[in-house]
SEZA-604237 format. One record per residue (C-alpha): residue in three letters; x, y, z. Coordinates in pm, whole numbers, plus 32768, in hexadecimal, padded with zeros to 4 digits. Example, Ala and Ser with C-alpha at 12.3 -4.5 7.8 and 13.67 -1.06 7.14 Angstrom:
2
ALA84CE7E3E830CSER85577F9682CA
// end
This chain:
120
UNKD146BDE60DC7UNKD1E3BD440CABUNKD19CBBB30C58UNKD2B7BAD90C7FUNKD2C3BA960B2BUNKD2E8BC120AD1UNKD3F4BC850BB7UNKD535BCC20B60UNKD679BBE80BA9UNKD773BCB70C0DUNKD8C3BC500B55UNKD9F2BCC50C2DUNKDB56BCD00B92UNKDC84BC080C08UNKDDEDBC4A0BCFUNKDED8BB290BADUNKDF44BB850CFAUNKDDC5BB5F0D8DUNKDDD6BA2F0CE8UNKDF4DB99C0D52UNKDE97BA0F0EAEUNKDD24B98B0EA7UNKDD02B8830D72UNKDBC3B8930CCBUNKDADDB7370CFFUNKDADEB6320BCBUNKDA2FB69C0A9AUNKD9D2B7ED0B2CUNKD996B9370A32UNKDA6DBA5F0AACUNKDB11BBB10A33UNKDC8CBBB00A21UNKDD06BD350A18UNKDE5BBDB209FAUNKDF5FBE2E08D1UNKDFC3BD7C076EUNKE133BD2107D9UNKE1F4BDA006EEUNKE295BC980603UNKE1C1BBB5067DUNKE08DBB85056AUNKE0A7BA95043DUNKDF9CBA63033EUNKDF69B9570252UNKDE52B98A019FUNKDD08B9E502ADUNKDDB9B94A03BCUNKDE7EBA57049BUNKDF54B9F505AEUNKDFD3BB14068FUNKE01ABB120828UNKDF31BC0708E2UNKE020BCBE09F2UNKDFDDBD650B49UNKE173BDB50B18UNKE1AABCDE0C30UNKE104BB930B94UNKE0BABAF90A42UNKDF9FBA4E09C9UNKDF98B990088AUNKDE5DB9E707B5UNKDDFEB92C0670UNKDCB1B9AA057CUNKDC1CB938046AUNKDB92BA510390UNKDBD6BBAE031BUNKDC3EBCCE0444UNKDBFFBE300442UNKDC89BF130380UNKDD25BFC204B9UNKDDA0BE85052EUNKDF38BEBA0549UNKE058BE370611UNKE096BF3F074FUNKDF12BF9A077EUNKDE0EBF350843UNKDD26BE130811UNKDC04BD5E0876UNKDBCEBBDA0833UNKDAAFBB20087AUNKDAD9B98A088BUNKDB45B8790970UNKDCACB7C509C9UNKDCBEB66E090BUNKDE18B593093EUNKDEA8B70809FFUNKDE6AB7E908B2UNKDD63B8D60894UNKDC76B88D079DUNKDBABB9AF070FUNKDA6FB9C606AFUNKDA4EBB3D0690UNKDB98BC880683UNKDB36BDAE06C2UNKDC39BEE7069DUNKDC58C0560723UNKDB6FC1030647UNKDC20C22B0640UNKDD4BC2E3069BUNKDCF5C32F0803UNKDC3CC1E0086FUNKDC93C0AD0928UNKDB9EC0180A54UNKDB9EC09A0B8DUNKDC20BF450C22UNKDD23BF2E0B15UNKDD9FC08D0B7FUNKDDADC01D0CE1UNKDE6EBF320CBEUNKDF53BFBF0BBEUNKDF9DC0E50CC4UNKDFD2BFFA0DF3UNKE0F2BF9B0D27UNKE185C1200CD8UNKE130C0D00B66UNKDFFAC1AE0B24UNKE002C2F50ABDUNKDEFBC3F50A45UNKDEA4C41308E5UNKDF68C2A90884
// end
């Protein structure tokens, strides 16, 4: 059996829609997953702003740093932070890391909305 200290937290993602539904508690770490609306990121310098879309809801997302090369408006994504003054603040972006991925959960929810298709 593994020590406390060595087990694993298990990280699940939200959409903004799990979010508008369940809001996470004050201060707390999560996943957002979801699509780069398109025409939606701005970059000044390392900071990115961009919404993160379930195509029903929008999230706004703000990082400081440099994303992936993959990262593009229209794909999926993966941000790791916490929701300060009702922005996403990132502390980690993570992209599709090639042309068939996206998470499972991100796929889920992308076909509950008749948006997903095979191979996008």
């Amino acid at each position: 059996m593994m020590s406390p200290r060595k087990r694993r937290r298990v990280q699940l993602i939200r959409s903004p829609t799990d979010i508008a539904a369940q809001a996470p508690r004050e201060g707390e770490v999560f996943r957002l997953g979801g699509l780069v609306k398109e025409g939606s990121w701005e970059r000044d310098g390392e900071i990115h702003r961009f919404l993160v879309t379930d195509t029903d809801l929008d999230f706004p997302v703000r990082y400081a740093g440099i994303v992936p090369d993959l990262f593009r408006e229209g794909t999926g994504t993966i941000v790791t932070g916490r929701i300060e003054d009702g922005i996403f603040v990132a502390s980690e972006v993570l992209a599709r890391h090639d042309e068939t991925y996206m998470p499972a959960e991100v796929v889920d929810v992308l076909k509950e909305k008749g948006v997903y298709q095979e191979g996008s």
